[in-house]
C-alpha positions as CSV (number, residue, x, y, z in Angstrom):
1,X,158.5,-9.3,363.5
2,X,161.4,-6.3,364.6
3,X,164.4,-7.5,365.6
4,X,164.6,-9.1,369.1
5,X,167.5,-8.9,370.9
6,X,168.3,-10.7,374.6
7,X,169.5,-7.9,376.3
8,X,171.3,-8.5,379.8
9,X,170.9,-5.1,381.1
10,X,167.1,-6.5,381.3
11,X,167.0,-10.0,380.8
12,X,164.5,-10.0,378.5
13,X,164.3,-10.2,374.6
14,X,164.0,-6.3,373.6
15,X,162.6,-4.3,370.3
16,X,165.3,-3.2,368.8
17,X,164.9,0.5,368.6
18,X,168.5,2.5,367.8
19,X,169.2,5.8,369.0
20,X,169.4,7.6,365.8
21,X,167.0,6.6,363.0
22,X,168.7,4.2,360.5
23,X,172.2,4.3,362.3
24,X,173.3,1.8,364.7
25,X,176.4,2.3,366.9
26,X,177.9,-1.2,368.1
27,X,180.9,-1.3,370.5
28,X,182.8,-4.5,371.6
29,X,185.5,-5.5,373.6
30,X,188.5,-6.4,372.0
31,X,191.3,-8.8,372.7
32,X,194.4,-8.3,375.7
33,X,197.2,-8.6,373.2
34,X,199.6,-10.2,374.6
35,X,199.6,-14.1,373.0
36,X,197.9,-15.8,369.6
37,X,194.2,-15.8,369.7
38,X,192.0,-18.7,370.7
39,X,188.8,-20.3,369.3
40,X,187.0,-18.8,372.2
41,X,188.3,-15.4,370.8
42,X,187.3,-16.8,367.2
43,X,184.2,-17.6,368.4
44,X,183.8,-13.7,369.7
45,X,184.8,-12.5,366.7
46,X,182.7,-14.5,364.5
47,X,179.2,-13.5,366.7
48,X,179.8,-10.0,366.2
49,X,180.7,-10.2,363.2
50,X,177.6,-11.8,362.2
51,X,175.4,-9.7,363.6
52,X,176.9,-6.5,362.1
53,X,176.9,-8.1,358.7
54,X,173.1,-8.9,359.9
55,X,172.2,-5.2,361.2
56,X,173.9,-4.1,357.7
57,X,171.3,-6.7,355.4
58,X,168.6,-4.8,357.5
59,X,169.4,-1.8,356.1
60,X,171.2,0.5,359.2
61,X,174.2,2.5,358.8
62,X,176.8,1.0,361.0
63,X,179.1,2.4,363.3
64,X,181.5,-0.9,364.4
65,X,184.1,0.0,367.1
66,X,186.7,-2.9,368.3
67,X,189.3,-2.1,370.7
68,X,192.7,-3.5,371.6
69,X,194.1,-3.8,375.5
70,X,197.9,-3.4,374.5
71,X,198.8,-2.1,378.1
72,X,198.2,-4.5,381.0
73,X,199.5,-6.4,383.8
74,X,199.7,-10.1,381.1
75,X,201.4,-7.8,378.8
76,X,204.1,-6.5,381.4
77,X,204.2,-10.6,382.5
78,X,204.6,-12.0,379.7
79,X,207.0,-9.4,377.7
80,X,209.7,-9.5,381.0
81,X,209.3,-13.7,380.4
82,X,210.5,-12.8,376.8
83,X,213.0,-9.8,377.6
84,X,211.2,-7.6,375.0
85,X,209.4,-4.2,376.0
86,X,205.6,-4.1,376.5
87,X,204.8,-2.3,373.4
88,X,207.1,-4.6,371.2
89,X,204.8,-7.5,372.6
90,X,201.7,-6.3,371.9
91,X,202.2,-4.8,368.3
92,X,203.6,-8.5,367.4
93,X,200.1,-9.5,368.8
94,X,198.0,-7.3,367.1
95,X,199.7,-8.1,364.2
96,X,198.9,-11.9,364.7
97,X,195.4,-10.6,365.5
98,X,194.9,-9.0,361.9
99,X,196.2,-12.1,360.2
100,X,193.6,-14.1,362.0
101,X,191.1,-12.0,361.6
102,X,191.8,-12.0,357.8
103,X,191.7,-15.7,358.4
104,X,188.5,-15.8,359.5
105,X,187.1,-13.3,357.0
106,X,186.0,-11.0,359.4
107,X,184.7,-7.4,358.3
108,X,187.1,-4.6,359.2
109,X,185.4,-2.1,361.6
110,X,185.1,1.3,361.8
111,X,187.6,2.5,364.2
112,X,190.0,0.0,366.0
113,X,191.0,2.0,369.1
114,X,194.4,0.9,370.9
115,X,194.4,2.2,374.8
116,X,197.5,3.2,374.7
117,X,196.3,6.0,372.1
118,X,193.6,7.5,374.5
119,X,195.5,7.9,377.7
120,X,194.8,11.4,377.3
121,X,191.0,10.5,377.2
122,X,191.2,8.5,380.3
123,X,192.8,10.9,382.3
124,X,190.3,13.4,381.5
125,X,187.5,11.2,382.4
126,X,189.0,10.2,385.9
127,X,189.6,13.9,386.5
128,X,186.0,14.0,386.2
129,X,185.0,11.1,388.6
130,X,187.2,12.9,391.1
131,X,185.4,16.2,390.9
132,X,182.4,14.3,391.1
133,X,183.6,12.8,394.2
134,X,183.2,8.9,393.0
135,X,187.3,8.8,392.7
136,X,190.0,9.1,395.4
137,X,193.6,8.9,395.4
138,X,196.0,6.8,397.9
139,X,199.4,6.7,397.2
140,X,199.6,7.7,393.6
141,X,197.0,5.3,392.6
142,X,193.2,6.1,391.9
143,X,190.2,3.9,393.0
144,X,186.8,3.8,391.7
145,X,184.2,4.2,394.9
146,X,181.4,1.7,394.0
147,X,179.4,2.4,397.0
148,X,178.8,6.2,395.1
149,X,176.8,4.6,392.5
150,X,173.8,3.3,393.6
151,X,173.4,1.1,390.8
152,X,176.0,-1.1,390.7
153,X,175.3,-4.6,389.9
154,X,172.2,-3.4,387.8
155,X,174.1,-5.7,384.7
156,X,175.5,-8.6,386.8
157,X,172.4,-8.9,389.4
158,X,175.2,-8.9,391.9
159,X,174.3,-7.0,395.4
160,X,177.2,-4.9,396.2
161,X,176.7,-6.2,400.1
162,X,177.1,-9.5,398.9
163,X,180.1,-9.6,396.8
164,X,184.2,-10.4,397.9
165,X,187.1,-9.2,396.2
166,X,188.0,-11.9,393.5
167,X,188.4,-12.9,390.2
168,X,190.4,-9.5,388.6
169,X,189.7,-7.4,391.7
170,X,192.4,-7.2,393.5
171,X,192.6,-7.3,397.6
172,X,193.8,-4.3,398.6
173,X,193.3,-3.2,401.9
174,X,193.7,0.5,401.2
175,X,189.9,0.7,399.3
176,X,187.5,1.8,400.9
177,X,185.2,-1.1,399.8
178,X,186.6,-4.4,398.1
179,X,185.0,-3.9,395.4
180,X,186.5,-0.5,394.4
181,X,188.7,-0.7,391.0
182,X,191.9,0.8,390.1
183,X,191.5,3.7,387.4
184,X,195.0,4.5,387.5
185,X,197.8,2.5,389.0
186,X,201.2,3.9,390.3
187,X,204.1,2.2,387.8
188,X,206.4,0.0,389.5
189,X,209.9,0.0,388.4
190,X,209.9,-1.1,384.8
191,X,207.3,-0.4,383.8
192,X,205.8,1.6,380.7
193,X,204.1,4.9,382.6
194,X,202.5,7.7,381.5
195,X,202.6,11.0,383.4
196,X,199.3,12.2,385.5
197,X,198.2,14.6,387.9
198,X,199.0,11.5,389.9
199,X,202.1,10.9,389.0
200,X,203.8,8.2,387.0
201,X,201.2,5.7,385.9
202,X,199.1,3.5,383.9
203,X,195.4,3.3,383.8
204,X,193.1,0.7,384.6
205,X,191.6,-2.2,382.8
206,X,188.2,-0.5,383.1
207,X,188.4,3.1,382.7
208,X,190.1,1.9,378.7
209,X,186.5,1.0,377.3
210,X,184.9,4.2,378.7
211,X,187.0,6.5,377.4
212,X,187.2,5.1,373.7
213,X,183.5,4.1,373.5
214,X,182.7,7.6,374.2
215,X,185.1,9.4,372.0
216,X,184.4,7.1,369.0
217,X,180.4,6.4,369.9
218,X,178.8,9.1,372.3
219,X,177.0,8.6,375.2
220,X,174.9,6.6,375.3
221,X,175.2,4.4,372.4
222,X,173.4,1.4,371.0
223,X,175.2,-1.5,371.7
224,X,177.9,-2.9,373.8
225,X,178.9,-6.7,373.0
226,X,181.9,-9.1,374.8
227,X,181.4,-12.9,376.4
228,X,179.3,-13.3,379.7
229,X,183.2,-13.8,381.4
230,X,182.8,-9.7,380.8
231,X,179.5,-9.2,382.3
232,X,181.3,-8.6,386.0
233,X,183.4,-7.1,386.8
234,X,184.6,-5.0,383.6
235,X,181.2,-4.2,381.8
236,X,179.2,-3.7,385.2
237,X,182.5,-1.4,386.0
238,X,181.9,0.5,382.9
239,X,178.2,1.3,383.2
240,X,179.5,3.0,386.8
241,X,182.4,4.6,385.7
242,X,180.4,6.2,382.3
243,X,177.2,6.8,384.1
244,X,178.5,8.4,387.1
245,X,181.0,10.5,385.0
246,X,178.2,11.7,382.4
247,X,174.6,11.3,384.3
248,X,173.9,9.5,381.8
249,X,173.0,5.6,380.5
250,X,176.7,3.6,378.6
251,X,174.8,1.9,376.0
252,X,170.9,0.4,375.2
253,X,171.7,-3.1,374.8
254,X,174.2,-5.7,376.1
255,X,175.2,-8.7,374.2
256,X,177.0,-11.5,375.6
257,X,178.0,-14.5,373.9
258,X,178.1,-18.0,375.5
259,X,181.7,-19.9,376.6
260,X,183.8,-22.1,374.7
261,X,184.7,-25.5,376.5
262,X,186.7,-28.1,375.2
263,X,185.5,-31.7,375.1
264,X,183.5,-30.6,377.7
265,X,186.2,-28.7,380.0
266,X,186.3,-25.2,380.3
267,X,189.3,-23.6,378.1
268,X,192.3,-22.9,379.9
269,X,196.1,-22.5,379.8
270,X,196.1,-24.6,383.5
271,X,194.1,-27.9,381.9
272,X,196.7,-27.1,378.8
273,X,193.5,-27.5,376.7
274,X,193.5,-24.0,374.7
275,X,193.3,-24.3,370.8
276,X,194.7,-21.2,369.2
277,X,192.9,-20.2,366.2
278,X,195.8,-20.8,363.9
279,X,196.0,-24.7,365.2
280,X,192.4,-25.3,364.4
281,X,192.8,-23.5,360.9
282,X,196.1,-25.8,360.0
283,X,193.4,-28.6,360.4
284,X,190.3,-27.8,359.2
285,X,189.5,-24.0,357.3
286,X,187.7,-20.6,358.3
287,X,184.2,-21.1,356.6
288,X,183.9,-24.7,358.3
289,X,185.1,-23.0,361.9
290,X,182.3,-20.2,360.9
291,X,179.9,-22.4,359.8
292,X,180.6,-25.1,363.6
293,X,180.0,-21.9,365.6
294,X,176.4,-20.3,363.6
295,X,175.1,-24.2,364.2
296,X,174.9,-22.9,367.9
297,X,173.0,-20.2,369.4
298,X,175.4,-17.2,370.3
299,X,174.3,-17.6,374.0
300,X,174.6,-20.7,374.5
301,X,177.6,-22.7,375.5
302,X,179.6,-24.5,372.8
303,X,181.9,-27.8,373.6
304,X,184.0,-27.7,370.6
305,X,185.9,-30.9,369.1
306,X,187.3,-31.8,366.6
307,X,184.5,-33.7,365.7
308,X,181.7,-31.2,365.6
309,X,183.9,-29.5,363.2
310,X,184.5,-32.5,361.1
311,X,180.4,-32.9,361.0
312,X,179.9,-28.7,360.5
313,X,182.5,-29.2,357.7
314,X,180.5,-31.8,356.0
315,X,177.4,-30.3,355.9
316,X,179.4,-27.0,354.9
317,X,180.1,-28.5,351.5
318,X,176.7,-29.1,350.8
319,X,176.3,-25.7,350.5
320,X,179.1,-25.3,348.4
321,X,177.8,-28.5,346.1
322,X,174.4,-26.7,345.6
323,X,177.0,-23.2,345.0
324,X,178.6,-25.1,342.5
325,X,175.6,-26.2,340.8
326,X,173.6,-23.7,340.9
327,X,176.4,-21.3,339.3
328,X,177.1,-23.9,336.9
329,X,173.3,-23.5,335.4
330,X,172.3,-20.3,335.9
331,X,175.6,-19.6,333.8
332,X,172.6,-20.4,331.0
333,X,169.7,-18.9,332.4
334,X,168.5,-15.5,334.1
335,X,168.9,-15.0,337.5
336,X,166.4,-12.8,338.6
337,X,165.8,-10.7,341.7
338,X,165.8,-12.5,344.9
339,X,163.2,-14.3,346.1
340,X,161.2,-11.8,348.7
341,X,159.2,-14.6,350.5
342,X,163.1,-16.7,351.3
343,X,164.6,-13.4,352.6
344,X,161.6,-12.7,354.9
345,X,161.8,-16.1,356.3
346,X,165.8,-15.4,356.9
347,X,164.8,-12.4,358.7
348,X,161.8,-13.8,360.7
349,X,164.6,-16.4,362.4
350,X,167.4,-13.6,362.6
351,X,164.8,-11.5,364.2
352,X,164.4,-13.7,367.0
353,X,167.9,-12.8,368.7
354,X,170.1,-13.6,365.8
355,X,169.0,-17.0,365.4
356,X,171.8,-18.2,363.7
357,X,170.7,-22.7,363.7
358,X,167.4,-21.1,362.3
359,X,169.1,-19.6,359.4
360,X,170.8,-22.4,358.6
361,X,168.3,-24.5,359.0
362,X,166.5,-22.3,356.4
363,X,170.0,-22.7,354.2
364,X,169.7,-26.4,353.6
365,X,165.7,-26.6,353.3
366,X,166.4,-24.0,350.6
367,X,169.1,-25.4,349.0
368,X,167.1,-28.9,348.7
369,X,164.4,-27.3,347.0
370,X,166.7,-26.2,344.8
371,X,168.4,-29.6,343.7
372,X,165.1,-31.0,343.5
373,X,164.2,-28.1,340.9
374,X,167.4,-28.5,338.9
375,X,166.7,-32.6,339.0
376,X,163.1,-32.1,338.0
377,X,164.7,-29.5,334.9
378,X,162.7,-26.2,336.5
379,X,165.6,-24.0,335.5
380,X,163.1,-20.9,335.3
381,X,162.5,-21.4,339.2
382,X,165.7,-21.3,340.5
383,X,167.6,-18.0,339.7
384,X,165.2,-16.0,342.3
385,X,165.5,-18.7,345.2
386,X,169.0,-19.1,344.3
387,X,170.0,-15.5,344.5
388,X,168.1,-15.3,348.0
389,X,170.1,-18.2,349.2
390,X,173.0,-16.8,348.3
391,X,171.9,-13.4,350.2
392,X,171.7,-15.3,353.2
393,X,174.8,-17.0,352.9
394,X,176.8,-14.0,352.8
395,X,175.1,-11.9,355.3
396,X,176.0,-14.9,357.9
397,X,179.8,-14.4,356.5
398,X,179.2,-17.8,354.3
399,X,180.4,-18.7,350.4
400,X,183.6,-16.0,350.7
401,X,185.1,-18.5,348.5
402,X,183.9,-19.4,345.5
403,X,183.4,-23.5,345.3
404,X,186.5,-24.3,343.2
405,X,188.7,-22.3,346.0
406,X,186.7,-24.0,348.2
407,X,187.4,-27.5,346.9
408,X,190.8,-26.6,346.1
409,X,191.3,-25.9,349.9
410,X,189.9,-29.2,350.7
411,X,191.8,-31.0,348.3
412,X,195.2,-29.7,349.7
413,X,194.4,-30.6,353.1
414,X,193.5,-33.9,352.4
415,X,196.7,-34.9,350.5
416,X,198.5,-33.0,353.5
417,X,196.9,-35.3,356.0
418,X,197.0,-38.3,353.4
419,X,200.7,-37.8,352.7
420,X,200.1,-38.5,348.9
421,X,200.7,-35.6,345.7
422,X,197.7,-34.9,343.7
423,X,200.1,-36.1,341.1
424,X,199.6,-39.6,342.4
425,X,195.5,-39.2,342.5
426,X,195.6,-37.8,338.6
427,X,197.7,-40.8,337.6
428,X,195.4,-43.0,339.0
429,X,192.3,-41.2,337.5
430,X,194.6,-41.2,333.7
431,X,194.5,-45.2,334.0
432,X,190.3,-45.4,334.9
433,X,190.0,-43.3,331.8
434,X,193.0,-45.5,330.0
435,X,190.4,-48.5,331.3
436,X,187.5,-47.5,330.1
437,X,188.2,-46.7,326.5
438,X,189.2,-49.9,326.1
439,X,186.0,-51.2,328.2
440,X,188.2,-53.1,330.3
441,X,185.1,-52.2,333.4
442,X,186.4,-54.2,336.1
443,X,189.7,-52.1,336.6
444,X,187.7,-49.0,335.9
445,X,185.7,-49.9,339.1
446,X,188.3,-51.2,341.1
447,X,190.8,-47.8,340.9
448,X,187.1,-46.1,341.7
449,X,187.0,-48.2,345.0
450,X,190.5,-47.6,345.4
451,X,190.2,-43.8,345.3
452,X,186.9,-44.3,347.1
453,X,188.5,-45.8,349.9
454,X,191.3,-43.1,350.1
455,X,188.2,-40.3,350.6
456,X,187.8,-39.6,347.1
457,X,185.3,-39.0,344.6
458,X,185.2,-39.0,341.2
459,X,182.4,-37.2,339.1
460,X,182.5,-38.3,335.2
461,X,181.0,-35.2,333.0
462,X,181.5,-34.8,329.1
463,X,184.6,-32.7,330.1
464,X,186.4,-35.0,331.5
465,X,186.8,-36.6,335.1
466,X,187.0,-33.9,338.4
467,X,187.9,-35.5,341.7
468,X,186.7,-34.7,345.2
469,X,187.4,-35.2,349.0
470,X,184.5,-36.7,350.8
C-alpha cells in the first residue's frame, strides 16, 4: 500500500504523491516564543518529527522547515511584565526551545526561519495583495479582505456568512468584514517597529508563515503541518493570503495533530493545569514521553497523566530489555541484513496515516518472537529480525540511548525519588553475595525482598550481580 495520509484540505485519506520525484518539502508551524514549552508543544514536536524520520526510512529527500514567532502581541505582554525588551525575551525562549528539543531528541530541520528575519519578505508580499486589490490600508495598518477570496473556509469548512469575529480575530470596526486580518499593524508606543510603506509597524501573525514557507519551500509545496487549534483562523488565513498573492495552491496536504488535555481538562494557563516539558522530563525521561505520545494516533485526542506515562514507561523498557539482550548475543553471532518481510509490515501500518499504535504494536509482537528464539537457543534466527526491529525503533525516534544509558537514567531517578545513594543499594547487594558464599539462604532472600520491595531487581549472571528499577 502507498502512503495514506488524512489530509484536511479534503477530509479524506490521500495517496501520497510529492511534487517533485523523491523530494518531499514539509513545513510546520513553529512555537510563539515567549515562555518554556509544554507537552502539548512536545507532543507537536514529536508527530512531526516522526513522520519526517518516517518519510526519510521511505527513501525521499527531505526538505524540513520549522519556524519561530519571536514578534507578537504575548511577546510585547509578557516582556513589559518582566521589563526586558521583546527580542531579549524571545531569544531566552528559543534558547529554552533548543534545549528541549535536544531533550526530546528531536531531528534538527533544514532551515529554522525566525519572522523577525523576513520582514522584508512580508512586506513584499503585502505589497502584492494590495496591487492585487485583496489588501487595504486604514490608519497605518493593513487588513486582509476575505470576501476577495472566494475560497475561504475551503480548510476549516467554515462559511464566511456564518462566522463572528473571535478567538484571535480581533473586533475592529474599521474592517470591512469581521473576518478581515491584520497583515501589518501600526506600532504603538513601545513597541519594536519596522519601517513600511505604511509607516512604523509590525506584521501580522499570518502573513509570517506565508512569506517564509515560500522563500524556503516554493509555491506550492508538499506539506504543511501544526495542531487542529491552527486549522482556523491562521492556516485557512494562509491558504488566502498565498493563493490570492500567487494564483496558485500553499501546499498539497495538511496535517493536524489531535489536542492535549490533562486528566481530561483541556490545557490551559486559566485551569493552572499546563505541564511544561521540562516538569514532565524532571519526572519521568524523553524516550518514555516519546514512546506515551506514538501509543496514540497523531489525530486523535490525548488525556495525558502521569499515569499513562508511568504505564508507557513500563512497557518502554521492554524494549530496552529485549535491546539489551539481543546486543548481548548477537555480540557472538552475525547479524545479518534486516529482515524484509518485518520492515514491510512496519510500513504497511505507517502507510495507513502514520499509524504509530500499529507500529508499536508490531514492536512488541516482534520483540517476543525474539525472546522466545533466544530462550529456545535459535541464535541463527535472530540477527535479521533483530536488526529490522531495531530499524523500526529508530525511524519512530526510539532506542537513542543505548540500554545501559537507559537503565542508568532509570536508576538515578529512582534513588532521586527514593531519597537513598546507590551506595546504600550496592552495600546491600555486597551482603546477599557475603550471604550466599557462606550458604546462609534465608538472609540472601530476605535482602532480595527487601530490595524487591524498594522497586528493585537483582539479576545474578557469572559476572557478578546488576540491579534494576522495576
Amino acid at each position: 500500500m502507498s502512503l495514506q495520509i488524512y489530509n484536511t484540505l479534503s477530509r479524506a485519506k490521500d495517496t501520497f504523491v510529492p511534487l517533485e520525484q523523491g523530494k518531499v518539502r514539509v513545513y510546520v508551524c513553529g512555537v510563539t516564543v515567549y515562555d518554556d514549552c509544554h507537552v502539548g508543544h512536545a507532543r507537536s514536536l514529536v508527530t512531526f518529527d516522526v513522520i519526517v524520520r518516517y518519510l526519510d526510512f521511505l527513501g525521499y529527500e527531505v526538505k524540513f522547515v520549522r519556524n519561530f514567532t519571536d514578534v507578537d502581541d504575548k511577546i510585547i505582554q509578557r516582556a513589559a511584565e518582566l521589563k526586558i525588551a521583546p527580542n531579549e525575551l524571545a531569544s531566552r525562549y528559543i534558547q529554552a526551545f533548543y534545549r528541549d528539543a535536544r531533550a526530546l531528541g528531536l531531528l534538527v530541520p533544514a532551515v529554522e526561519p525566525k519572522a523577525t528575519d523576513h520582514i522584508a519578505e512580508m512586506v513584499a508580499l503585502i505589497r502584492r495583495l494590495e496591487e492585487r486589490g485583496a489588501a487595504y490600508q486604514v490608519d497605518g495598518d493593513v487588513f486582509y479582505q476575505v470576501e476577495r477570496f472566494p475560497d475561504y473556509g475551503k480548510l476549516s469548512r467554515k462559511k464566511l456568512d456564518e462566522l463572528e469575529a473571535g478567538a484571535r480575530v480581533e473586533i475592529d470596526e474599521r474592517k470591512r468584514h469581521p473576518m478581515d486580518f491584520a497583515l501589518w499593524k501600526q506600532s504603538k508606543p513601545g513597541e519594536p517597529f519596522w519601517e513600511s510603506p505604511w509607516g512604523n509597524g509590525r506584521p501580522g501573525w499570518h502573513i509570517e508563515c506565508s512569506a517564509m514557507s515560500s522563500k524556503y519551500l516554493g509555491q506550492p509545496f508538499d506539506i504543511h503541518g501544526g495542531g487542529m487549534d491552527l486549522i482556523f483562523p491562521h492556516h485557512e488565513n494562509e491558504i488566502a493570503q498565498s493563493e490570492e498573492a500567487q494564483g496558485v495552491p500553499l501546499a498539497r496536504y495538511w496535517i493536524h495533530h489531535g489536542f492535549v488535555n490533562i486528566d481530561h481538562e483541556k490545557m490551559s494557563k486559566s485551569l493552572g493545569n499546563i505541564m511544561t516539558i521540562q516538569e514532565v522530563l524532571a519526572r519521568s525521561d524523553a524516550a518514555t514521553l516519546r514512546h506515551y505520545f506514538l501509543s496514540s494516533h497523531y489525530r486523535s485526542p490525548l488525556d495525558f497523566s502521569y499515569q499513562g506515562l508511568d504505564e508507557a514507561g513500563k512497557a518502554l523498557e521492554r524494549i530496552y530489555e529485549t535491546s539489551e539482550r539481543m546486543e548481548r548475543i548477537l555480540a557472538r553471532a552475525p547479524r545479518g541484513e534486516a529482515d524484509a518481510g518485518v520492515l514491510e509490515s512496519f510500513r504497511d501500518e505507517m502507510n495507513d496515516d502514520f499509524n504509530t499504535p500499529r507500529a508499536l504494536a508490531l514492536i512488541f509482537e516482534e520483540a517476543r518472537l525474539l525472546n522466545r528464539l533466544a530462550d529456545e537457543g535459535k541464535t541463527s534466527a535472530i540477527g535479521a529480525r533483530w536488526a529490522a526491529l531495531k530499524t523500526i525503533a529508530e525511524t519512530l525516534g526510539l532506542l537513542q540511548e543505548t540500554p545501559a544509558e537507559f537503565f542508568r537514567k532509570k536508576k538515578e531517578q529512582w534513588l532521586k525519588a527514593q531519597k537513598v545513594s546507590a551506595g546504600w543499594v550496592e552495600d546491600l547487594i555486597r551482603a546477599r553475595e557475603t550471604a550466599r558464599k557462606e550458604k546462609k539462604w534465608p538472609e540472601a532472600d530476605r535482602i532480595r525482598a527487601e530490595l524487591s520491595d524498594k522497586g528493585i531487581i537483582l539479576e545474578d549472571s557469572p559476572h557478578g550481580t546488576i540491579w534494576k528499577v522495576k
